[in-house]
mmCIF file of the N, C-alpha and C atoms, coordinates in Angstrom:
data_MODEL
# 
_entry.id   MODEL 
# 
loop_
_atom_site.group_PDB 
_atom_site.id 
_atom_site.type_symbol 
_atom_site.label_atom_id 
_atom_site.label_alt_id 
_atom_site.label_comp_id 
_atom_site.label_asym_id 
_atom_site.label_entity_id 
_atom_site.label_seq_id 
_atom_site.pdbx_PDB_ins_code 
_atom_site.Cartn_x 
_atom_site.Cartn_y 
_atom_site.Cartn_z 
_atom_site.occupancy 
_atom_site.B_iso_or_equiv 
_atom_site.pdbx_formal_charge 
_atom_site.auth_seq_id 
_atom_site.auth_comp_id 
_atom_site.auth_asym_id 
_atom_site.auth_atom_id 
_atom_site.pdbx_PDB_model_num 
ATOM 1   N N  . UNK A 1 1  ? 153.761 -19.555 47.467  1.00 0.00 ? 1  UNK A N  1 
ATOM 2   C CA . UNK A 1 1  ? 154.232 -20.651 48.275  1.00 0.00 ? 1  UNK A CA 1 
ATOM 3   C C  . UNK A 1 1  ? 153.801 -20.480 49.735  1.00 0.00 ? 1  UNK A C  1 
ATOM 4   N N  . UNK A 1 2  ? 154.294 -19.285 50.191  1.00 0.00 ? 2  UNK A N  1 
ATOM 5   C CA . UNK A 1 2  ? 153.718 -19.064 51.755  1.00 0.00 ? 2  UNK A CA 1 
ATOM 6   C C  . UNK A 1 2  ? 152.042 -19.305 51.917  1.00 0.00 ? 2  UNK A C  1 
ATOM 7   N N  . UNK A 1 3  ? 150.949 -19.130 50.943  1.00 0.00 ? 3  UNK A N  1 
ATOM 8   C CA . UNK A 1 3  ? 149.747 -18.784 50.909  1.00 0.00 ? 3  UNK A CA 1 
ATOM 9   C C  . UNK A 1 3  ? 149.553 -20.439 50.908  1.00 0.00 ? 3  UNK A C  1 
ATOM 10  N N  . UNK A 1 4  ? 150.439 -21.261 50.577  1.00 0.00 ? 4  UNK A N  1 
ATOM 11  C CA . UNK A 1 4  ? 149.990 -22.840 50.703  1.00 0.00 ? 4  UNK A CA 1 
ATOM 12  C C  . UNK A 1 4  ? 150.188 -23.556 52.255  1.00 0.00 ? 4  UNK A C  1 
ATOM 13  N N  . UNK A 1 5  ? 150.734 -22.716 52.969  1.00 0.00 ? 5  UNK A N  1 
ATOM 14  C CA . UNK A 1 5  ? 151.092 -23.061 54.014  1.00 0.00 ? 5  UNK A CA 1 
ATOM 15  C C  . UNK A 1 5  ? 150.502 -22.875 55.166  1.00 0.00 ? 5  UNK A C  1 
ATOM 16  N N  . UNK A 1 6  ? 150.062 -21.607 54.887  1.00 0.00 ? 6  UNK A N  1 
ATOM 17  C CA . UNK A 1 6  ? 148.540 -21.307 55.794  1.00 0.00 ? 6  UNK A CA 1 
ATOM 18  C C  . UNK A 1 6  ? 147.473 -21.458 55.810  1.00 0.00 ? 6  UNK A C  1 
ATOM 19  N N  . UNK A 1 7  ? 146.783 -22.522 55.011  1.00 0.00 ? 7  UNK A N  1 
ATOM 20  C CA . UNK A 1 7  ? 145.579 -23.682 55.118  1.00 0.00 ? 7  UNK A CA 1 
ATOM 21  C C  . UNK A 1 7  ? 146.039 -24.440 56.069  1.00 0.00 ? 7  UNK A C  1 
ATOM 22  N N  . UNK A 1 8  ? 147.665 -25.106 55.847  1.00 0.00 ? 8  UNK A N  1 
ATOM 23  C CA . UNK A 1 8  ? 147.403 -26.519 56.835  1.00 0.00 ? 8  UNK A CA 1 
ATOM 24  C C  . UNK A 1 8  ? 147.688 -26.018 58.394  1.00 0.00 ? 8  UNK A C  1 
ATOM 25  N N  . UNK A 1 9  ? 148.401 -24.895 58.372  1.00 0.00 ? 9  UNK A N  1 
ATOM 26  C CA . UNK A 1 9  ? 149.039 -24.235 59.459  1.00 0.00 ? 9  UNK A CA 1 
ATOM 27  C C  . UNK A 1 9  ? 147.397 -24.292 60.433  1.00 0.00 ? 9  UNK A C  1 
ATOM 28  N N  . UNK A 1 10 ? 146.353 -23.415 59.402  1.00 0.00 ? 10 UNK A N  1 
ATOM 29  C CA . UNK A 1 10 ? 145.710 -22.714 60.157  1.00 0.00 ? 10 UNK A CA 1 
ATOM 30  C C  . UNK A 1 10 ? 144.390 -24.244 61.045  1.00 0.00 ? 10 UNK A C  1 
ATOM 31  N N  . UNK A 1 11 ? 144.425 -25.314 59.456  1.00 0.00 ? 11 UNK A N  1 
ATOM 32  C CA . UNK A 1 11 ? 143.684 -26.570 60.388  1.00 0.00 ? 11 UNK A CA 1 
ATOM 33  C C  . UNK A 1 11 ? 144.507 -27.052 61.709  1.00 0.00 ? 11 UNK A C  1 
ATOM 34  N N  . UNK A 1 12 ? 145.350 -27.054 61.615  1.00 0.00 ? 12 UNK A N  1 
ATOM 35  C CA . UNK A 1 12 ? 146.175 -27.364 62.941  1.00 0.00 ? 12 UNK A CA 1 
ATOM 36  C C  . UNK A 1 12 ? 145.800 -26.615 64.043  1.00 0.00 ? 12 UNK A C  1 
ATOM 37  N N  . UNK A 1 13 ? 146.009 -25.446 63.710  1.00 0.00 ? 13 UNK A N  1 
ATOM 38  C CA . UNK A 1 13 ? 145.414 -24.761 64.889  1.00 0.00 ? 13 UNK A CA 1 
ATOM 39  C C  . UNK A 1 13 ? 144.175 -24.849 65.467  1.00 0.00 ? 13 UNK A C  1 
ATOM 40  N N  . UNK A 1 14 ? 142.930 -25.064 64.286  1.00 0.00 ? 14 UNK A N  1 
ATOM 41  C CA . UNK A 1 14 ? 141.769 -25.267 65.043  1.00 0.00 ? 14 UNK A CA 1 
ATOM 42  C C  . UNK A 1 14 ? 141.678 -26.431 65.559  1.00 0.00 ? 14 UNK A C  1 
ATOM 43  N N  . UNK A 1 15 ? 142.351 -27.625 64.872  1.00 0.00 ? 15 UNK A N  1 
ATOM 44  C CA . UNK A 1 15 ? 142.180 -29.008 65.798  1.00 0.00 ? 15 UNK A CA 1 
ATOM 45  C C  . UNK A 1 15 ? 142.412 -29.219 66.733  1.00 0.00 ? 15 UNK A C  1 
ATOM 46  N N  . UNK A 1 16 ? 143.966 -28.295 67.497  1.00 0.00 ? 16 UNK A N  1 
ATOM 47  C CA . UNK A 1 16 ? 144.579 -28.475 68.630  1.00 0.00 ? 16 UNK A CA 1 
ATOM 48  C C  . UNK A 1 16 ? 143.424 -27.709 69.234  1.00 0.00 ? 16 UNK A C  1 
ATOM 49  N N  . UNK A 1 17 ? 143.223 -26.659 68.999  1.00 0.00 ? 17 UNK A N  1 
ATOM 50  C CA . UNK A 1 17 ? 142.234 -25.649 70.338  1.00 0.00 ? 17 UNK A CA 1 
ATOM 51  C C  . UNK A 1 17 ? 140.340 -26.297 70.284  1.00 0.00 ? 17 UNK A C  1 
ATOM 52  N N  . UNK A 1 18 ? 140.033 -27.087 69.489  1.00 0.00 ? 18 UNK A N  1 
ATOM 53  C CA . UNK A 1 18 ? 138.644 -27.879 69.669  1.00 0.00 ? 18 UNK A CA 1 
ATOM 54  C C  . UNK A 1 18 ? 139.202 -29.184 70.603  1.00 0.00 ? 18 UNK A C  1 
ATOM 55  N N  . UNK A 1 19 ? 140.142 -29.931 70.157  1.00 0.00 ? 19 UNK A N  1 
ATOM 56  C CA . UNK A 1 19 ? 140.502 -30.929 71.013  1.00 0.00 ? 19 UNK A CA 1 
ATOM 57  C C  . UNK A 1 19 ? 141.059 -30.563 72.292  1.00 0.00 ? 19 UNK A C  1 
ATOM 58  N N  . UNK A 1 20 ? 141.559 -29.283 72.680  1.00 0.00 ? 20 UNK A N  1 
ATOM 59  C CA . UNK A 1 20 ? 141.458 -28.961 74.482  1.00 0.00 ? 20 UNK A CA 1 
ATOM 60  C C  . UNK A 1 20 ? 140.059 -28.875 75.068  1.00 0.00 ? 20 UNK A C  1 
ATOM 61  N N  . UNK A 1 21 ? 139.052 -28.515 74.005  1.00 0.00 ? 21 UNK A N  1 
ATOM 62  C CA . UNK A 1 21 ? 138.007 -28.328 74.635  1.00 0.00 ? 21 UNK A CA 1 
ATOM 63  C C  . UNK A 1 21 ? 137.004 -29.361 75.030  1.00 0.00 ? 21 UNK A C  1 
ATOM 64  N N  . UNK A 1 22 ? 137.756 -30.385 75.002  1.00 0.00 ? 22 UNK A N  1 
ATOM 65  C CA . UNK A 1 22 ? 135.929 -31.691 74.921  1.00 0.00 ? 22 UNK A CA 1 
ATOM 66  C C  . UNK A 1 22 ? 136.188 -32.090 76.506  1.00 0.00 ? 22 UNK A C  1 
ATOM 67  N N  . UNK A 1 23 ? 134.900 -32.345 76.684  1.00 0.00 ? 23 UNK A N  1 
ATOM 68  C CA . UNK A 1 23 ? 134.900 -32.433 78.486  1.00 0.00 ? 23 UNK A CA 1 
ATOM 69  C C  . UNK A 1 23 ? 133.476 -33.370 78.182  1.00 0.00 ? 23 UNK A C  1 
ATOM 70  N N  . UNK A 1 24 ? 133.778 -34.728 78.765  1.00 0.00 ? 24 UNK A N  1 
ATOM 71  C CA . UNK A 1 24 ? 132.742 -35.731 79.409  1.00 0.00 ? 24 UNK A CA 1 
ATOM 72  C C  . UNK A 1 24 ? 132.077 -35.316 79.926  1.00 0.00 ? 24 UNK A C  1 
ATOM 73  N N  . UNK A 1 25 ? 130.623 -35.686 79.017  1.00 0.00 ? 25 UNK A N  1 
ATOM 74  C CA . UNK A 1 25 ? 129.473 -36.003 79.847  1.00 0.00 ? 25 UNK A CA 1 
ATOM 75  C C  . UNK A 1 25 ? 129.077 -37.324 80.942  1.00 0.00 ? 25 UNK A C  1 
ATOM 76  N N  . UNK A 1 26 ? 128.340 -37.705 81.599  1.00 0.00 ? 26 UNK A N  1 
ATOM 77  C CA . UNK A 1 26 ? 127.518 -39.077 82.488  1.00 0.00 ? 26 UNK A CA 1 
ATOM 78  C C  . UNK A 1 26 ? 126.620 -39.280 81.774  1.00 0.00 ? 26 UNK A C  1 
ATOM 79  N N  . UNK A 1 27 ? 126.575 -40.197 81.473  1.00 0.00 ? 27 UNK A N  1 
ATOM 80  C CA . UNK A 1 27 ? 124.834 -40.933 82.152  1.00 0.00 ? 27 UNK A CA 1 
ATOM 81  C C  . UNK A 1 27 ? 124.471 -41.902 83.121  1.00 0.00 ? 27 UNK A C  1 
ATOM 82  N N  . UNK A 1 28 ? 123.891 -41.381 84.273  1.00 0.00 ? 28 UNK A N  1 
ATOM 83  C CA . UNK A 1 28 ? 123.294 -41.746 85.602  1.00 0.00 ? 28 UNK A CA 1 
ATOM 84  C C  . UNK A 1 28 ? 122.183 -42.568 85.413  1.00 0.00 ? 28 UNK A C  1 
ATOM 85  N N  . UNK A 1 29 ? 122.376 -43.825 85.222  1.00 0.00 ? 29 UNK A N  1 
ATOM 86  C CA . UNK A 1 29 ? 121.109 -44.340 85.585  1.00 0.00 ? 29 UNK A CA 1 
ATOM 87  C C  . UNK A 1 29 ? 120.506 -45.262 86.791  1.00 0.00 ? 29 UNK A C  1 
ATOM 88  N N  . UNK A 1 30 ? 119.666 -45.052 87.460  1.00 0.00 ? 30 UNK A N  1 
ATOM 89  C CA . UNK A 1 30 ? 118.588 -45.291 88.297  1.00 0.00 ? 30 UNK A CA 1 
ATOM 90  C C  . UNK A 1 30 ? 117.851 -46.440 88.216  1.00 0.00 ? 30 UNK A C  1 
ATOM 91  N N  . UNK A 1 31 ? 117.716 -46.859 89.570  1.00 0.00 ? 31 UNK A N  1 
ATOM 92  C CA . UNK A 1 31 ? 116.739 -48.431 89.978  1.00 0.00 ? 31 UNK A CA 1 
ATOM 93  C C  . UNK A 1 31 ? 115.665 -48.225 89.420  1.00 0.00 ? 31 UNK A C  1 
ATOM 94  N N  . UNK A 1 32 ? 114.882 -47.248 89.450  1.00 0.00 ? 32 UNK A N  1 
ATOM 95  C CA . UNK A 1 32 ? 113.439 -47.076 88.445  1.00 0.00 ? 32 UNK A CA 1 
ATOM 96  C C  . UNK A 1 32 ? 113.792 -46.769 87.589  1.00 0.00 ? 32 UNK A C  1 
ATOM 97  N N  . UNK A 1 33 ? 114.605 -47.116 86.388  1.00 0.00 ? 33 UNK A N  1 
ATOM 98  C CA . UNK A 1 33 ? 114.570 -46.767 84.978  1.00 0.00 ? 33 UNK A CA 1 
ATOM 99  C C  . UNK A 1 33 ? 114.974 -45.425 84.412  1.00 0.00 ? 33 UNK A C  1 
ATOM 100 N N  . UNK A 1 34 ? 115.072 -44.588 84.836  1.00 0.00 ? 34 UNK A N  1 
ATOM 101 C CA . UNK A 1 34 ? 115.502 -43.032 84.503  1.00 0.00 ? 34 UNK A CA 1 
ATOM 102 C C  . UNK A 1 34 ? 117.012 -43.037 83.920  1.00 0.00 ? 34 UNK A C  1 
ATOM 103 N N  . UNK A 1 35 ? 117.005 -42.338 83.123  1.00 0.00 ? 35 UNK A N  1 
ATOM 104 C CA . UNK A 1 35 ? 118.824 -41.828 82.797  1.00 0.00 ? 35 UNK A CA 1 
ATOM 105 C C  . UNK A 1 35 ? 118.804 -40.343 82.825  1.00 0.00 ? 35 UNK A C  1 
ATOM 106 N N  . UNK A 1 36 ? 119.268 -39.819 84.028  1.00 0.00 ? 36 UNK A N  1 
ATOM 107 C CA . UNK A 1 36 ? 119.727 -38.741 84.536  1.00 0.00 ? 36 UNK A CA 1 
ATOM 108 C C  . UNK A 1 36 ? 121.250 -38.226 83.174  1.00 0.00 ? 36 UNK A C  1 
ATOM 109 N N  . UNK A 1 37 ? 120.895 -37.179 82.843  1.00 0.00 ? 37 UNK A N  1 
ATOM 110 C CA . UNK A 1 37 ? 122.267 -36.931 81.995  1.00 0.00 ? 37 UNK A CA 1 
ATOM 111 C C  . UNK A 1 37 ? 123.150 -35.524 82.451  1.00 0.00 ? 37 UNK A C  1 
ATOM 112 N N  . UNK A 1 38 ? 124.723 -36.164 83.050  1.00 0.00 ? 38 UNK A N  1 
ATOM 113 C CA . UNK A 1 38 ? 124.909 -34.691 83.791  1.00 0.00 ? 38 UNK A CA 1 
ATOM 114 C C  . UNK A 1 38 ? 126.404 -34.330 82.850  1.00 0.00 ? 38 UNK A C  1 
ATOM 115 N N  . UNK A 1 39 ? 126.744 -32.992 83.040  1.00 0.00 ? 39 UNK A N  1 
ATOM 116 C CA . UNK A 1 39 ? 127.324 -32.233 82.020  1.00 0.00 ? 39 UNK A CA 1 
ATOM 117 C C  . UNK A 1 39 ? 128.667 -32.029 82.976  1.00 0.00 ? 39 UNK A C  1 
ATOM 118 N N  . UNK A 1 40 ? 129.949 -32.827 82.894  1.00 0.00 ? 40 UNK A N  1 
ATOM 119 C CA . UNK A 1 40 ? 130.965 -33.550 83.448  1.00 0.00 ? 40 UNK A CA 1 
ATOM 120 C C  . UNK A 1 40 ? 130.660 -33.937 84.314  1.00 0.00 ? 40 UNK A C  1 
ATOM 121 N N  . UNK A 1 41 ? 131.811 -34.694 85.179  1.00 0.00 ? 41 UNK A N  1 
ATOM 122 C CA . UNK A 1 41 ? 132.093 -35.803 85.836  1.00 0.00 ? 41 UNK A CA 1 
ATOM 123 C C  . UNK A 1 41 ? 130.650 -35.199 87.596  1.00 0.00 ? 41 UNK A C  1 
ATOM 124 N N  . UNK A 1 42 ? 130.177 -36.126 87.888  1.00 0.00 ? 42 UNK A N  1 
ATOM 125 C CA . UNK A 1 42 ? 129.133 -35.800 88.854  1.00 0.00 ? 42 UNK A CA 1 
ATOM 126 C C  . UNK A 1 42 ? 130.537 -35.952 90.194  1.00 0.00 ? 42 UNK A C  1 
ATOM 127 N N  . UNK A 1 43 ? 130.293 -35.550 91.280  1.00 0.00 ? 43 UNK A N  1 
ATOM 128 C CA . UNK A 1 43 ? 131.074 -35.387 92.520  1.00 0.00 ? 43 UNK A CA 1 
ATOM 129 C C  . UNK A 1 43 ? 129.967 -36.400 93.752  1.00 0.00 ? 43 UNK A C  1 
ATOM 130 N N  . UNK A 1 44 ? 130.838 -37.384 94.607  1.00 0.00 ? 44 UNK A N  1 
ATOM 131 C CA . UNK A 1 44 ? 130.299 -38.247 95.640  1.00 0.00 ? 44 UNK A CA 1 
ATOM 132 C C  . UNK A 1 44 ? 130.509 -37.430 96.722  1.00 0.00 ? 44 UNK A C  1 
ATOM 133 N N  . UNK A 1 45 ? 129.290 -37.135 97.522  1.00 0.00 ? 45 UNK A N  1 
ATOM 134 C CA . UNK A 1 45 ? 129.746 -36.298 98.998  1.00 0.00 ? 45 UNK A CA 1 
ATOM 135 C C  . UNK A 1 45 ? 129.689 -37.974 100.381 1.00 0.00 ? 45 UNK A C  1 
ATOM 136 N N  . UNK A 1 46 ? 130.851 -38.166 100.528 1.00 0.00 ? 46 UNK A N  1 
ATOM 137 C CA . UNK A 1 46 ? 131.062 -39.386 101.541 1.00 0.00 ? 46 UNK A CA 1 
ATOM 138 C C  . UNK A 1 46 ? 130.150 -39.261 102.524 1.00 0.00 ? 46 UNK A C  1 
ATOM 139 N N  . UNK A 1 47 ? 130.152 -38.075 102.859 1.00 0.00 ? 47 UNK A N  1 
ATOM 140 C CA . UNK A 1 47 ? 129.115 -37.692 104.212 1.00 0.00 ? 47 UNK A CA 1 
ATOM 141 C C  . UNK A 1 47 ? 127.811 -37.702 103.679 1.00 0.00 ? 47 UNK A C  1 
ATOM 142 N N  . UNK A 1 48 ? 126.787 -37.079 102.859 1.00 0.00 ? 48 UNK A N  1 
ATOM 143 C CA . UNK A 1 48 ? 125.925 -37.853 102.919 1.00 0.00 ? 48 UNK A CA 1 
ATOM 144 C C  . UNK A 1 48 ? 125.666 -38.387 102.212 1.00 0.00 ? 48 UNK A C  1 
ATOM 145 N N  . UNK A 1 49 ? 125.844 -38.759 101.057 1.00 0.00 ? 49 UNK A N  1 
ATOM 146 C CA . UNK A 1 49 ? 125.521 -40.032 100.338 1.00 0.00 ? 49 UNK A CA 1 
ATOM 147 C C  . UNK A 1 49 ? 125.066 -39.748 99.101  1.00 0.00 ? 49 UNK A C  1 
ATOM 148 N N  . UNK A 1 50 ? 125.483 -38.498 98.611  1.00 0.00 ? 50 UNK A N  1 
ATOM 149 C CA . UNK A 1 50 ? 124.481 -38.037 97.085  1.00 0.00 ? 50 UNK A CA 1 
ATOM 150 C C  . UNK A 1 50 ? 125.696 -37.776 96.836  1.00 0.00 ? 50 UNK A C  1 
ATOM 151 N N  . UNK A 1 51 ? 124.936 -37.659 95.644  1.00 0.00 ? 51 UNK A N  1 
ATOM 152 C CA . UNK A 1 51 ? 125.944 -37.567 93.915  1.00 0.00 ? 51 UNK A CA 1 
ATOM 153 C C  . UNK A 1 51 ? 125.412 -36.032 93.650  1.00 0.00 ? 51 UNK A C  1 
ATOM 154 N N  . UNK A 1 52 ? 126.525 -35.003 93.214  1.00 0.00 ? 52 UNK A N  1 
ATOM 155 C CA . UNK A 1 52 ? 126.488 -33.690 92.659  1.00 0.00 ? 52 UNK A CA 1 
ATOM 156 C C  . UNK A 1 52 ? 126.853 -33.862 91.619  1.00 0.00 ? 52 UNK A C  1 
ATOM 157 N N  . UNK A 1 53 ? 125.611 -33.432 90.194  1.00 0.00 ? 53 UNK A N  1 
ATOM 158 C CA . UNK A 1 53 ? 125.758 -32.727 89.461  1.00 0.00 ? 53 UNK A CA 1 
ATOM 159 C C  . UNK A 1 53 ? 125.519 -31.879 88.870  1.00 0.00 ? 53 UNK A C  1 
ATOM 160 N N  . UNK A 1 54 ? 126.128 -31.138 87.470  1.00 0.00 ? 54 UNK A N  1 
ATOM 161 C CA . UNK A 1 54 ? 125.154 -30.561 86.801  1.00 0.00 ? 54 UNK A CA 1 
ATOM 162 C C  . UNK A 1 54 ? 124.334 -31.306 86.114  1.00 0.00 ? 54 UNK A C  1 
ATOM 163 N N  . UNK A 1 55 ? 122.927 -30.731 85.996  1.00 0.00 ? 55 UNK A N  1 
ATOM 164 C CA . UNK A 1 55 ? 122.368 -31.684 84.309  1.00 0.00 ? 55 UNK A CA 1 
ATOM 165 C C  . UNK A 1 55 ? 122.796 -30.756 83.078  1.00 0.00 ? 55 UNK A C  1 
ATOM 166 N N  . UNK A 1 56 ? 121.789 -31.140 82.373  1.00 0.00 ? 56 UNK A N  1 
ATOM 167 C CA . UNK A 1 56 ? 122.117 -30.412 80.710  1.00 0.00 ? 56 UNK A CA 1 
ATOM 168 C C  . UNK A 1 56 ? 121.782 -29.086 80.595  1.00 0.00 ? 56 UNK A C  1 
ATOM 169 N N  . UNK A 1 57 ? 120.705 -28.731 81.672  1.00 0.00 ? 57 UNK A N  1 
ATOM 170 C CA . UNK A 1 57 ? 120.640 -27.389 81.543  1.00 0.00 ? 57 UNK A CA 1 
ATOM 171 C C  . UNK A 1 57 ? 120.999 -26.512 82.259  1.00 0.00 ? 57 UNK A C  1 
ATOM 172 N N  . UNK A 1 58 ? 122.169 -27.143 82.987  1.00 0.00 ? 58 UNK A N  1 
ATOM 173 C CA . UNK A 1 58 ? 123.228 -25.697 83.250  1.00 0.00 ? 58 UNK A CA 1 
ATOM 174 C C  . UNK A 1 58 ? 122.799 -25.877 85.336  1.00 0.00 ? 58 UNK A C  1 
ATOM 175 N N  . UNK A 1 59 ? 121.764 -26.628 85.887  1.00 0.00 ? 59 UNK A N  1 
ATOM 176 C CA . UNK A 1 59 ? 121.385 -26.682 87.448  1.00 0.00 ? 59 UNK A CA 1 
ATOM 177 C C  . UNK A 1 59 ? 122.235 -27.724 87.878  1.00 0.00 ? 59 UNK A C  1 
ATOM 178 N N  . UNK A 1 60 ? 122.235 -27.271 89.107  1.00 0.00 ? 60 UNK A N  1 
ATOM 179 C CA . UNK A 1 60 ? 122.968 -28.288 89.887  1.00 0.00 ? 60 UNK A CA 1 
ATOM 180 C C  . UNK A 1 60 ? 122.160 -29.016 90.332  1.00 0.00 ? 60 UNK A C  1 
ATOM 181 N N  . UNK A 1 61 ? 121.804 -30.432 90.690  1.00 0.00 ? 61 UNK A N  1 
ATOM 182 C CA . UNK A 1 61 ? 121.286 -31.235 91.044  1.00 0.00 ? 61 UNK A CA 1 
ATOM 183 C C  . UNK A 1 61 ? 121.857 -32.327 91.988  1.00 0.00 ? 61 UNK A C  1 
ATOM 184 N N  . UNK A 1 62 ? 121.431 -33.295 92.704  1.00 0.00 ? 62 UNK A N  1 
ATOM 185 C CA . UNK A 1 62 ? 121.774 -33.859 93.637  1.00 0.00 ? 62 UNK A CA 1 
ATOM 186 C C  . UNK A 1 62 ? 120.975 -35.240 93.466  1.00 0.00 ? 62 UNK A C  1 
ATOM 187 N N  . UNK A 1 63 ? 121.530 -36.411 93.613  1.00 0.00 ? 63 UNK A N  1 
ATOM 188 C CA . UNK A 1 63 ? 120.453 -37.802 93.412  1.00 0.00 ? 63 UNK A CA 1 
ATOM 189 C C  . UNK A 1 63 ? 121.199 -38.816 94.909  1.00 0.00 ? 63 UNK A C  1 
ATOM 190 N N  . UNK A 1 64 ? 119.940 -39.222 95.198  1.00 0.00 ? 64 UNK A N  1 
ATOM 191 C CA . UNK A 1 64 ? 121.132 -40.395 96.588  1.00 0.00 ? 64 UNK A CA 1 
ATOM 192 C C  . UNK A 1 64 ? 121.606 -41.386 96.056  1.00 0.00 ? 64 UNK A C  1 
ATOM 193 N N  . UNK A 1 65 ? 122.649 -41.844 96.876  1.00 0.00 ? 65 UNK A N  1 
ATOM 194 C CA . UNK A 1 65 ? 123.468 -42.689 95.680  1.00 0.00 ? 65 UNK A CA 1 
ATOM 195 C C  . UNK A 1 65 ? 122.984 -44.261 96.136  1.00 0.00 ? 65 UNK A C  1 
ATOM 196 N N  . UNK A 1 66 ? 122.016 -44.578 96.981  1.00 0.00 ? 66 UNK A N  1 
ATOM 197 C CA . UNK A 1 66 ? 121.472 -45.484 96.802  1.00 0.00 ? 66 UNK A CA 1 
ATOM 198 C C  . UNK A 1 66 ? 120.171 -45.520 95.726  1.00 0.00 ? 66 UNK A C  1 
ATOM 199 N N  . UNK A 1 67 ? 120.021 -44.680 95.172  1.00 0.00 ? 67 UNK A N  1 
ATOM 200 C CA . UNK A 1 67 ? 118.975 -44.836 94.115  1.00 0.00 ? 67 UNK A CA 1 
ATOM 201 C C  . UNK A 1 67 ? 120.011 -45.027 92.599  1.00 0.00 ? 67 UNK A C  1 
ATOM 202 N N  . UNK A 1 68 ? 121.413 -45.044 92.609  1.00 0.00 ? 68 UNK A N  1 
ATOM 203 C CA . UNK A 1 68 ? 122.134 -44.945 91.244  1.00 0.00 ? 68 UNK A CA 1 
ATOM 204 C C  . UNK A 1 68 ? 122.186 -46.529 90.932  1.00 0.00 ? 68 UNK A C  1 
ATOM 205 N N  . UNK A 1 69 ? 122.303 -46.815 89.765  1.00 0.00 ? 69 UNK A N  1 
ATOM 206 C CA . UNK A 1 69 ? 122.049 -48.275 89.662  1.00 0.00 ? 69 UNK A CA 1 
ATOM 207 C C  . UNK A 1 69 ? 123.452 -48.278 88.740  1.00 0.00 ? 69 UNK A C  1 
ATOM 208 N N  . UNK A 1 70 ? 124.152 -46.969 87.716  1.00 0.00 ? 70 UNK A N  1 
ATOM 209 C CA . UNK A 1 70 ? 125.358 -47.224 87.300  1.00 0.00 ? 70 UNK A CA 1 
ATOM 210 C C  . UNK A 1 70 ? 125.325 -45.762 86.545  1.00 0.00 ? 70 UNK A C  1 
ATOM 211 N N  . UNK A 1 71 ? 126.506 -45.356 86.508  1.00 0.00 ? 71 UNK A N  1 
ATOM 212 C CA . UNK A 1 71 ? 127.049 -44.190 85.667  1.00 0.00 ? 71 UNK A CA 1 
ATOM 213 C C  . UNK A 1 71 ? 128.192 -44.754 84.271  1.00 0.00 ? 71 UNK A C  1 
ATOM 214 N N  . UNK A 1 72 ? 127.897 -44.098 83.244  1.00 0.00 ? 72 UNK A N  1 
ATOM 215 C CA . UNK A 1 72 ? 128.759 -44.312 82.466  1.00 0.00 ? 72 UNK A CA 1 
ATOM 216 C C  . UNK A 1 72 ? 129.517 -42.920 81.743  1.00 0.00 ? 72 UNK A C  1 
ATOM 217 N N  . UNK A 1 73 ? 130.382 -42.998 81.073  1.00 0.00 ? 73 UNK A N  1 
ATOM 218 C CA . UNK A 1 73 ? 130.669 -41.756 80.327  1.00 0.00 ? 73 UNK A CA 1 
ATOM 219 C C  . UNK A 1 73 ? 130.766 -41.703 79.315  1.00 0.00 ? 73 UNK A C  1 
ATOM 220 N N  . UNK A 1 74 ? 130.441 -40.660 78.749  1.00 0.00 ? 74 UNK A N  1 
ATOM 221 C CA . UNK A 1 74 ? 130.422 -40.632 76.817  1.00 0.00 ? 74 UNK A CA 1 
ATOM 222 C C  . UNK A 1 74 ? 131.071 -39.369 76.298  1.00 0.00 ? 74 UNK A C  1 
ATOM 223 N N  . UNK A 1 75 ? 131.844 -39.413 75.770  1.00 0.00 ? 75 UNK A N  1 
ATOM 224 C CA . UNK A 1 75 ? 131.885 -37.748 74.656  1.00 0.00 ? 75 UNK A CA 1 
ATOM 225 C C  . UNK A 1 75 ? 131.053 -37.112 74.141  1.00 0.00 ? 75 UNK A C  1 
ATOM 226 N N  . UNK A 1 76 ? 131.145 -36.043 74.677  1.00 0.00 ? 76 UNK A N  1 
ATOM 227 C CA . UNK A 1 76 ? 130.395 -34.695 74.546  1.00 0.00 ? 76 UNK A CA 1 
ATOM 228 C C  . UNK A 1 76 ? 130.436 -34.272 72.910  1.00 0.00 ? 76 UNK A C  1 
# 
């Protein structure tokens, strides 16, 4: 009886600890056509005018935010 209980016990557990883990991606796209893809939420610096993010491979990058034409977000 106990040995039936620790299948559902144990899916529970992995669902709760995969579902803390999902974190939004962007996609940045640009007046010339580009889709910039950054790995969570990108950061606005007021002062000068660019967008911080990461991309996909782990760099930080920077785009001016008069070149962004729209950001959206998707699940990772």
């Amino acid at each position: 009886m106990k040995k039936m209980i620790y299948l559902p016990v144990a899916a529970l557990v992995c669902i709760a600890a995969l579902s803390g883990c999902t974190r939004s991606s962007y996609a940045i796209h640009t007046n010339d056509g580009r889709t910039l893809v950054s790995d969570g939420k990108p950061a606005e610096d007021s002062k000068t005018g660019l967008i911080q993010y990461t991309d996909a491979n782990g760099k930080h990058q920077q785009i001016n935010k008069s070149e962004v034409k729209e950001m959206s977000e998707f699940p990772k």
